[in-house]
C-alpha positions as YAML, in Angstrom:
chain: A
units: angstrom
residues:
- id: 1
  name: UNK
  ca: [0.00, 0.00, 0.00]
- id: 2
  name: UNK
  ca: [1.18, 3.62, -0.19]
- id: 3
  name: UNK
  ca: [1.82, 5.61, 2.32]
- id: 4
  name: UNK
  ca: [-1.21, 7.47, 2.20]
- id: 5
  name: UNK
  ca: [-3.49, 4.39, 2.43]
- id: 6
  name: UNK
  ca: [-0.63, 2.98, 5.63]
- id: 7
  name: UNK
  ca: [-1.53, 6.51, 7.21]
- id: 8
  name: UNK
  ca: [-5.38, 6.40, 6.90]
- id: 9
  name: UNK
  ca: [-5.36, 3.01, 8.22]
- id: 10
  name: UNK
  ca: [-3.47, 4.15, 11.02]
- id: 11
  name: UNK
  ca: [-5.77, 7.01, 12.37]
- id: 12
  name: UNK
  ca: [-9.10, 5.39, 11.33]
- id: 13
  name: UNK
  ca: [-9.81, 7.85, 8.44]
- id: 14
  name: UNK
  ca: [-12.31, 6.93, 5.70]
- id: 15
  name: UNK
  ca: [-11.56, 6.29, 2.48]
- id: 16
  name: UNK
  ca: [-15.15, 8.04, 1.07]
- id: 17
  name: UNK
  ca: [-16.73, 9.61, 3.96]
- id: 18
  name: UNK
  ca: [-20.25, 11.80, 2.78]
- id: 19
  name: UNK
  ca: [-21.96, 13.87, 5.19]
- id: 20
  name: UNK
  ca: [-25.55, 15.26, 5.17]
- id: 21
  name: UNK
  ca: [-25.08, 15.81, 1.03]
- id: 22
  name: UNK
  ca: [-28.26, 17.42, -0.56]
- id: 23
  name: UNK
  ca: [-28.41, 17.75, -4.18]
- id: 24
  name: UNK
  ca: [-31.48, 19.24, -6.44]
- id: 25
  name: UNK
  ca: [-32.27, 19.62, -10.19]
- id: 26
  name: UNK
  ca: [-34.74, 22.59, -9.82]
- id: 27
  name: UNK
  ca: [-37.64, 21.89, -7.58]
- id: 28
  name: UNK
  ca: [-36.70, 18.09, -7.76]
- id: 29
  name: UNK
  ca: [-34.78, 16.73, -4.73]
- id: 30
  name: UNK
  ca: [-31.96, 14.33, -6.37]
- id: 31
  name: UNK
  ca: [-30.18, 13.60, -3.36]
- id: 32
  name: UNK
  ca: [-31.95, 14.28, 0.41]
- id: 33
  name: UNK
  ca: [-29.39, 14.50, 3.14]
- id: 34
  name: UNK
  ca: [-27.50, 11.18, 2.04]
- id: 35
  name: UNK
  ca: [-24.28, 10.01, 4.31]
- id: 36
  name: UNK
  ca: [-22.22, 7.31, 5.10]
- id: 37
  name: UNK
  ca: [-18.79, 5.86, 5.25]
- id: 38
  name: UNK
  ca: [-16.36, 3.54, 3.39]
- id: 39
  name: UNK
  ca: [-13.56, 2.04, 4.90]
- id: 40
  name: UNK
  ca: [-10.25, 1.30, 3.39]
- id: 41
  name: UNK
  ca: [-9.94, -1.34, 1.54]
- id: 42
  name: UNK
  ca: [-13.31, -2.72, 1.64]
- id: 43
  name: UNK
  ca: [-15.98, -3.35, -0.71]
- id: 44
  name: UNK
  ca: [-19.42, -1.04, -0.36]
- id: 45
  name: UNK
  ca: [-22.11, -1.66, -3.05]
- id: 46
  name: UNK
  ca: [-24.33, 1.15, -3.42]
- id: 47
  name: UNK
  ca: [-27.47, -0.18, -4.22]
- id: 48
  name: UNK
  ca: [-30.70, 1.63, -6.21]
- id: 49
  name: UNK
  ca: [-32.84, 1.11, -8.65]
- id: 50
  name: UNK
  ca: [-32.58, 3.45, -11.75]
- id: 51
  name: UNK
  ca: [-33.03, 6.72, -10.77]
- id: 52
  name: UNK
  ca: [-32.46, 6.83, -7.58]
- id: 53
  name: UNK
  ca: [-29.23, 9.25, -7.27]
- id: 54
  name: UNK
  ca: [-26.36, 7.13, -7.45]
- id: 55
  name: UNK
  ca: [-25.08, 8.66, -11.01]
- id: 56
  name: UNK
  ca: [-25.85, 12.51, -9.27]
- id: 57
  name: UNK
  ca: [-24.30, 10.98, -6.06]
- id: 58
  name: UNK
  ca: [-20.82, 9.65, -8.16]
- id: 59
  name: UNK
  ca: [-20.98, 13.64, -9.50]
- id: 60
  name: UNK
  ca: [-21.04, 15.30, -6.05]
- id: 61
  name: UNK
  ca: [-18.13, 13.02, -5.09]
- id: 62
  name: UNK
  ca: [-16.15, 13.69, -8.46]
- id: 63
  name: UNK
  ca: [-16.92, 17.54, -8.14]
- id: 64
  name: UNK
  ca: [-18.38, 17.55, -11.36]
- id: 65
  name: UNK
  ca: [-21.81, 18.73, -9.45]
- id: 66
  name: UNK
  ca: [-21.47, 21.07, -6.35]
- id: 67
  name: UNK
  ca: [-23.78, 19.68, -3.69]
- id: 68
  name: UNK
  ca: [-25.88, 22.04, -2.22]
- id: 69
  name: UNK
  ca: [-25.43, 20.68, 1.40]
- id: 70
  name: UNK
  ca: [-23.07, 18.46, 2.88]
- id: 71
  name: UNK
  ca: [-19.24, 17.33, 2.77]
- id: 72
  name: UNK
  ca: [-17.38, 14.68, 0.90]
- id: 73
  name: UNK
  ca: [-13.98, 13.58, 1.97]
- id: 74
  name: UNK
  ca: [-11.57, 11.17, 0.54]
- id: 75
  name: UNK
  ca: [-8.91, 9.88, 2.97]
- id: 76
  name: UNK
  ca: [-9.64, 12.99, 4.94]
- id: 77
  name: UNK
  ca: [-9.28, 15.11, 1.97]
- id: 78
  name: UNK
  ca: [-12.30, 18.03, 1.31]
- id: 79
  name: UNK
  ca: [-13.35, 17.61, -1.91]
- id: 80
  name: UNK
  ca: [-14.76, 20.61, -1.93]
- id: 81
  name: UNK
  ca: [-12.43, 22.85, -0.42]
- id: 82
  name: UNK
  ca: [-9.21, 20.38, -1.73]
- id: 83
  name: UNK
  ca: [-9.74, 18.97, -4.61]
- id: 84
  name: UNK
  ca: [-6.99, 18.40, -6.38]
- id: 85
  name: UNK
  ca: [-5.62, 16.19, -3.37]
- id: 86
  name: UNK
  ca: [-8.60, 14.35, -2.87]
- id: 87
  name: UNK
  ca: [-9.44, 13.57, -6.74]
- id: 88
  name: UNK
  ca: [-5.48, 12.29, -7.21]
- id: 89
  name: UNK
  ca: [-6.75, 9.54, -4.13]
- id: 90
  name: UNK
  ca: [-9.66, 8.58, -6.53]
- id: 91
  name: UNK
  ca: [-10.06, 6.30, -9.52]
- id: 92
  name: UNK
  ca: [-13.52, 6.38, -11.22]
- id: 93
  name: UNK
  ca: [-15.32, 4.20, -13.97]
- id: 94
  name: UNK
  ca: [-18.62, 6.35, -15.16]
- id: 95
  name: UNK
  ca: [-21.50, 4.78, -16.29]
- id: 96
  name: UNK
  ca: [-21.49, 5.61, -19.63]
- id: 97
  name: UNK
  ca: [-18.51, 4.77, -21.71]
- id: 98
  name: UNK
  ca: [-15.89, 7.30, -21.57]
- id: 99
  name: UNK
  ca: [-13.16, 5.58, -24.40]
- id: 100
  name: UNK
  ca: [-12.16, 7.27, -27.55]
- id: 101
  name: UNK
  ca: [-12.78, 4.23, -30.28]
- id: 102
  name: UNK
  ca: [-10.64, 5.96, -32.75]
- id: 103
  name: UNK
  ca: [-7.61, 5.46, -30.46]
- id: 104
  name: UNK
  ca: [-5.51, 2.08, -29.05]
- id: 105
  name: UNK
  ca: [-6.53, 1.07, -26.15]
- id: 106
  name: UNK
  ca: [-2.26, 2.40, -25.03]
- id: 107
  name: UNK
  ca: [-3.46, 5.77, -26.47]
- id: 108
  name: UNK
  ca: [-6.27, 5.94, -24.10]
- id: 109
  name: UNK
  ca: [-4.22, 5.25, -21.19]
- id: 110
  name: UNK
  ca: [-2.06, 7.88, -22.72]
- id: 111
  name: UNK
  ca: [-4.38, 10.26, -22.95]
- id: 112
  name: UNK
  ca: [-5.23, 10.13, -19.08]
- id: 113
  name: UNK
  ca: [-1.49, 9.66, -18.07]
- id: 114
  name: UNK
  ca: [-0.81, 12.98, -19.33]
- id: 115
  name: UNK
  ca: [-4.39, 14.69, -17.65]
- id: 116
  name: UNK
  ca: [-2.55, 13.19, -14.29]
- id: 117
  name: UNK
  ca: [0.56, 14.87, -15.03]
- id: 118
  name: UNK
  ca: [2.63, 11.44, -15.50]
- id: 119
  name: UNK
  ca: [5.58, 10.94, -17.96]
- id: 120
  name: UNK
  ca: [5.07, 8.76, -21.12]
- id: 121
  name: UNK
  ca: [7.60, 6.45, -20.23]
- id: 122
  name: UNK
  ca: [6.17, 5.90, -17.06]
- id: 123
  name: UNK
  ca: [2.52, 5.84, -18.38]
- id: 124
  name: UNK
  ca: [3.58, 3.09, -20.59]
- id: 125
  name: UNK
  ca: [5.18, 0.96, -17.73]
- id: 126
  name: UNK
  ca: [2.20, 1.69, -15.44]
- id: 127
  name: UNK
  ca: [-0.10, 0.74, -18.53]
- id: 128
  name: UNK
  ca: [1.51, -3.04, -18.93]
- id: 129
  name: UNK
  ca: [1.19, -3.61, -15.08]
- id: 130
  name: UNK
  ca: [-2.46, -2.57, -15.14]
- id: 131
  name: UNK
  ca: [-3.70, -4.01, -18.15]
- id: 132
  name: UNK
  ca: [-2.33, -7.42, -17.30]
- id: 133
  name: UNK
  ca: [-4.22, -6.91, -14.09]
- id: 134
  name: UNK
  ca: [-7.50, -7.08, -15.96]
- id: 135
  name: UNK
  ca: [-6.20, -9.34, -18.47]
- id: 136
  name: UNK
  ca: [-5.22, -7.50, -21.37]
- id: 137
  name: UNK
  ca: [-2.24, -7.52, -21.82]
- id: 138
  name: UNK
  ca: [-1.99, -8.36, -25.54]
- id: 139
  name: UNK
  ca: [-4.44, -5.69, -26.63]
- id: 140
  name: UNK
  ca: [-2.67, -2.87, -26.31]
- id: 141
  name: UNK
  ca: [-2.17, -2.07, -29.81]
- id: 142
  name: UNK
  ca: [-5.92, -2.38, -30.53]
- id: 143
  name: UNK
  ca: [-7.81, -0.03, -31.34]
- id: 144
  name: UNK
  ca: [-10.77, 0.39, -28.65]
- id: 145
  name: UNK
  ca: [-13.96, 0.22, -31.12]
- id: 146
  name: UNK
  ca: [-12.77, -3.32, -32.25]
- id: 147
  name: UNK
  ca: [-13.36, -4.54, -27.94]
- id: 148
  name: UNK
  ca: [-16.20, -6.28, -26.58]
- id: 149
  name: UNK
  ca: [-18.38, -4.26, -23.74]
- id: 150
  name: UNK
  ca: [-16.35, -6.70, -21.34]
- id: 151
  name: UNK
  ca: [-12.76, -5.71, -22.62]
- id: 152
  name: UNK
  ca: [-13.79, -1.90, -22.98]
- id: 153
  name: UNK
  ca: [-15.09, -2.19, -19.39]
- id: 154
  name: UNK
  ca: [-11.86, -3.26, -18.53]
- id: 155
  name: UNK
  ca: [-9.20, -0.94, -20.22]
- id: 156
  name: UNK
  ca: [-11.44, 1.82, -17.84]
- id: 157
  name: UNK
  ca: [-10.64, 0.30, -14.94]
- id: 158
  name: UNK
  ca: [-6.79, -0.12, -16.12]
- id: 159
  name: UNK
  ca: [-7.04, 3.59, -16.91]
- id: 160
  name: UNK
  ca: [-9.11, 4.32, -13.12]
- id: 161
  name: UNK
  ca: [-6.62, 2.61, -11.91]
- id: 162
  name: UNK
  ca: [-3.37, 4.28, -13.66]
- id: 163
  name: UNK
  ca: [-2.59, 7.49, -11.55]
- id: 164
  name: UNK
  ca: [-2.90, 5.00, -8.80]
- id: 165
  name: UNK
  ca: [-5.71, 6.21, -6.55]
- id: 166
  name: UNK
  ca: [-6.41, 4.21, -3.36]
- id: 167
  name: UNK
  ca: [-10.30, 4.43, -3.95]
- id: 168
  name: UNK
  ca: [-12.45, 3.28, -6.82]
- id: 169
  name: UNK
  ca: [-15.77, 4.25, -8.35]
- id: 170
  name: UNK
  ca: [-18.27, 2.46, -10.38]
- id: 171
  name: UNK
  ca: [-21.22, 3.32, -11.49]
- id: 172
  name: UNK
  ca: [-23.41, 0.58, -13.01]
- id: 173
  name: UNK
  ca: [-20.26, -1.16, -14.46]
- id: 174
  name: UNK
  ca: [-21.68, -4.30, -15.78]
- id: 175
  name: UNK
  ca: [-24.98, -2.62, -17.47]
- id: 176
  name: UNK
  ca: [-25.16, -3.96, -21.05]
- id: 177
  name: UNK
  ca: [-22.74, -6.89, -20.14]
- id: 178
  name: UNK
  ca: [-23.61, -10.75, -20.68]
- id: 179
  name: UNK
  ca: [-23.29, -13.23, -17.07]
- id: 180
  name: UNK
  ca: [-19.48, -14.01, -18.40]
- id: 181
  name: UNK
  ca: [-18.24, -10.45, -18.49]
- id: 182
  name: UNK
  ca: [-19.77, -9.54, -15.17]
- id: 183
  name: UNK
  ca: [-18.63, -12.32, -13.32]
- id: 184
  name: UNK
  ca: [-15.34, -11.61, -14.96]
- id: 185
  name: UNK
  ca: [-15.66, -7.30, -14.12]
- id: 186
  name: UNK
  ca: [-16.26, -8.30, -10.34]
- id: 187
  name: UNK
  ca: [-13.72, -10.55, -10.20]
- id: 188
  name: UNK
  ca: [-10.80, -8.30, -11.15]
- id: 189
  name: UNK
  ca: [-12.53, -5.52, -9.15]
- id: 190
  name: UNK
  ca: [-13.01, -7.45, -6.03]
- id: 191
  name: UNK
  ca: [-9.27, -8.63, -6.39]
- id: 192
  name: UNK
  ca: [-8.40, -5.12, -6.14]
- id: 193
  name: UNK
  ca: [-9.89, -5.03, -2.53]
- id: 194
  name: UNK
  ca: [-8.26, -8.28, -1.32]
- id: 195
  name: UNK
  ca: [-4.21, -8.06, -3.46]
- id: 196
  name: UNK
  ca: [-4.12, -4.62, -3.43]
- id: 197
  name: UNK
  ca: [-5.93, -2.71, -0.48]
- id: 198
  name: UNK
  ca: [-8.02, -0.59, -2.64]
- id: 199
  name: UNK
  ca: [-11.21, 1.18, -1.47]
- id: 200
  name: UNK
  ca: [-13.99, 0.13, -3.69]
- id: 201
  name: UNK
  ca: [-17.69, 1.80, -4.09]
- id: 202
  name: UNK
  ca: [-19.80, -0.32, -6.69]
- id: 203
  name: UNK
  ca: [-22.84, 1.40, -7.85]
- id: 204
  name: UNK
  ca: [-25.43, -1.46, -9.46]
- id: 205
  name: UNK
  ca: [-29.10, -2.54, -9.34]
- id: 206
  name: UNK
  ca: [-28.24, -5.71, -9.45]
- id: 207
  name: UNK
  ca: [-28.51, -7.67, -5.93]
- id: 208
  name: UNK
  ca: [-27.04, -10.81, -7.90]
- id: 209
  name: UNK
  ca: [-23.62, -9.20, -7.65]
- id: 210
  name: UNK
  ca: [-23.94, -8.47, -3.79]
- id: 211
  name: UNK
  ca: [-22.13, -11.21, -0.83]
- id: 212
  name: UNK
  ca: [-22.92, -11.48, 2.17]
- id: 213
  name: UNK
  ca: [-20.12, -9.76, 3.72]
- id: 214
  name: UNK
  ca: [-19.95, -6.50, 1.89]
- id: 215
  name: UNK
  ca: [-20.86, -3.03, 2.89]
- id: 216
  name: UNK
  ca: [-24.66, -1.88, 1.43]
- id: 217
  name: UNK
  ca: [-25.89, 1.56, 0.94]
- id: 218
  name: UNK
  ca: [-29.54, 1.25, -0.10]
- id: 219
  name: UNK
  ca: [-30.38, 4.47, -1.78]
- id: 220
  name: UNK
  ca: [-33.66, 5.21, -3.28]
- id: 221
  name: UNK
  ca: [-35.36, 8.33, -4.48]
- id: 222
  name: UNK
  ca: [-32.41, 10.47, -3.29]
- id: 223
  name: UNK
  ca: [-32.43, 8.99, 0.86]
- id: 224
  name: UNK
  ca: [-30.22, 6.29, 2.33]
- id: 225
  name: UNK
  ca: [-32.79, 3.74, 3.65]
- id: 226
  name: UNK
  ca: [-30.29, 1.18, 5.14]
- id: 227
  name: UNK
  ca: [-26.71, 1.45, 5.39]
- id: 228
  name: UNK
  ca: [-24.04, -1.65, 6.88]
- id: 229
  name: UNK
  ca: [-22.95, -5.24, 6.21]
- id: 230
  name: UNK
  ca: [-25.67, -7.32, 3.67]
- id: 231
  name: UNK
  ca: [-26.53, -9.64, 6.28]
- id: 232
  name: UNK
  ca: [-27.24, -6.75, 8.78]
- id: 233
  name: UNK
  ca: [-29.47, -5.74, 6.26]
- id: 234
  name: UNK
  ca: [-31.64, -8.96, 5.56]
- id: 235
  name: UNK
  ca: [-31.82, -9.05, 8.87]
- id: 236
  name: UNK
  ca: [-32.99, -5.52, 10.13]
- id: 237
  name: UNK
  ca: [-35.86, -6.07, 6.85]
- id: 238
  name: UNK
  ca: [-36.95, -9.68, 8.34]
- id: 239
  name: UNK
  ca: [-35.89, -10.76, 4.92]
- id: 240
  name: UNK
  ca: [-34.09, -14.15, 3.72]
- id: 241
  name: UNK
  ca: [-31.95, -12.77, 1.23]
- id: 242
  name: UNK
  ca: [-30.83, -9.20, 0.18]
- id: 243
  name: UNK
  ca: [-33.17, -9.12, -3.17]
- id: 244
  name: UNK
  ca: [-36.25, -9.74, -0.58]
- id: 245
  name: UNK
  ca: [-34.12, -6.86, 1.62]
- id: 246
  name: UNK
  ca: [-34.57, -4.44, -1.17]
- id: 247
  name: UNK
  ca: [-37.98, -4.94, -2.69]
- id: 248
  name: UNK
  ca: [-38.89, -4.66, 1.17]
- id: 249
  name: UNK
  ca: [-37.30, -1.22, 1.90]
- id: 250
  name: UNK
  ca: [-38.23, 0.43, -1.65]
- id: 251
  name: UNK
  ca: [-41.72, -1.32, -2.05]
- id: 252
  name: UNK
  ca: [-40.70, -2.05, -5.80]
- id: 253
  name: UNK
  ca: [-41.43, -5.39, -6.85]
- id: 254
  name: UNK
  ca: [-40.10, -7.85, -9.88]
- id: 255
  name: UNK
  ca: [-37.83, -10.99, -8.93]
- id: 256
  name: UNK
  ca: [-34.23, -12.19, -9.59]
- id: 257
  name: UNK
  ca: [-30.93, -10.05, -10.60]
- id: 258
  name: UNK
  ca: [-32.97, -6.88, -11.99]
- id: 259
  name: UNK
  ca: [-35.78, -4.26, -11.26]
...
């Protein structure tokens, strides 16, 4: 770990801590006084159905939207007030796909290196290391339109991954994908967590993709309506499995992986 994660774990900082955020579009409430924590390298899955804030929730965090109440810090770091520091702690894989097609998948990674202020020499070493990571090693020379969803989901998470942050977002990462390529996206993610100490927040709809063991954040319509390990969960709802957990606390109904 660096020596920024060694520190945090020392004094008990978060790695994502938000705190009483409010967010609006107008007269519509987007986000309604939402807060919790993430610990370092750990595994939170913030859980909604569509619509219910997590993409305006990933923009407060990312300062792309400025919340209209409330603080978000990474490792201690104000992303408000301090966000240069913060941001260079955080690694983030939007929902929608941010890769330029016209340009190798090394290009890409490239591109970003140079955003982050790193060296092409160095970009290109860091590149290798990460793209083997998530198993693409050999594609490097490819150009990104000629990628399945899988693979381009992938070469963002190498690129997250490449200024070497020490928290992740994800929002919806497997949306589109087929069973393969999401078992396959959660695997390298959740390897992060356990080889490499990284911080993860997993935005999805999916309760398929949820264990036992991991941190939940059930938002829906803009509020937090549960927030701590999935079994804590079932078990405040009186529920036998997260899914039942869900459809319990939102009232929205539909079975299996998807609502």
């Amino acid at each position: 770990m660096t020596g920024v994660a060694d520190a945090t774990l020392k004094t008990g900082v978060s790695a994502l801590s938000v705190e009483s955020v409010s967010h609006a579009y107008g007269a519509r409430i987007a986000l309604d006084d939402v807060s919790f924590d993430i610990a370092p390298a750990s595994f939170a899955v913030l859980l909604g159905l569509n619509g219910a804030g997590k993409s305006t929730l990933f923009s407060v965090i990312t300062h792309l939207y400025v919340s209209r109440l409330g603080v978000v810090r990474i490792f201690g770091c104000d992303v408000a007030r301090n966000s240069g520091a913060a941001l260079a702690r955080l690694g983030v894989v939007f929902q929608q796909r941010t890769l330029d097609p016209d340009l190798s998948v090394a290009q890409n990674l490239a591109y970003h290196g140079a955003l982050h202020g790193i060296g092409p020499h160095e970009t290109r070493e860091r590149g290798a290391v990460q793209l083997a990571r998530v198993g693409l090693a050999d594609r490097a020379g490819d150009k990104v339109r000629f990628l399945s969803g899988g693979q381009m989901r992938r070469v963002e998470i190498a690129r997250a991954l490449l200024h070497r942050p020490r928290m992740l977002l994800l929002d919806e990462p497997t949306a589109g994908l087929d069973i393969k390529a999401r078992a396959g996206i959660l695997e390298v993610v959740r390897g992060l967590v356990a080889d490499e100490g990284i911080g993860v927040l997993w935005a999805t709809h999916l309760v398929d993709e949820i264990r036992a063991d991991d941190h939940v954040i059930v938002l829906h319509k803009g509020r937090v309506l549960a927030d701590g390990p999935s079994r804590s969960v079932v078990g405040a709802a009186g529920a036998r499995s997260i899914g039942e957990a869900f459809t319990s606390l939102t009232g929205s109904g539909g079975e299996g992986g998807e609502w």
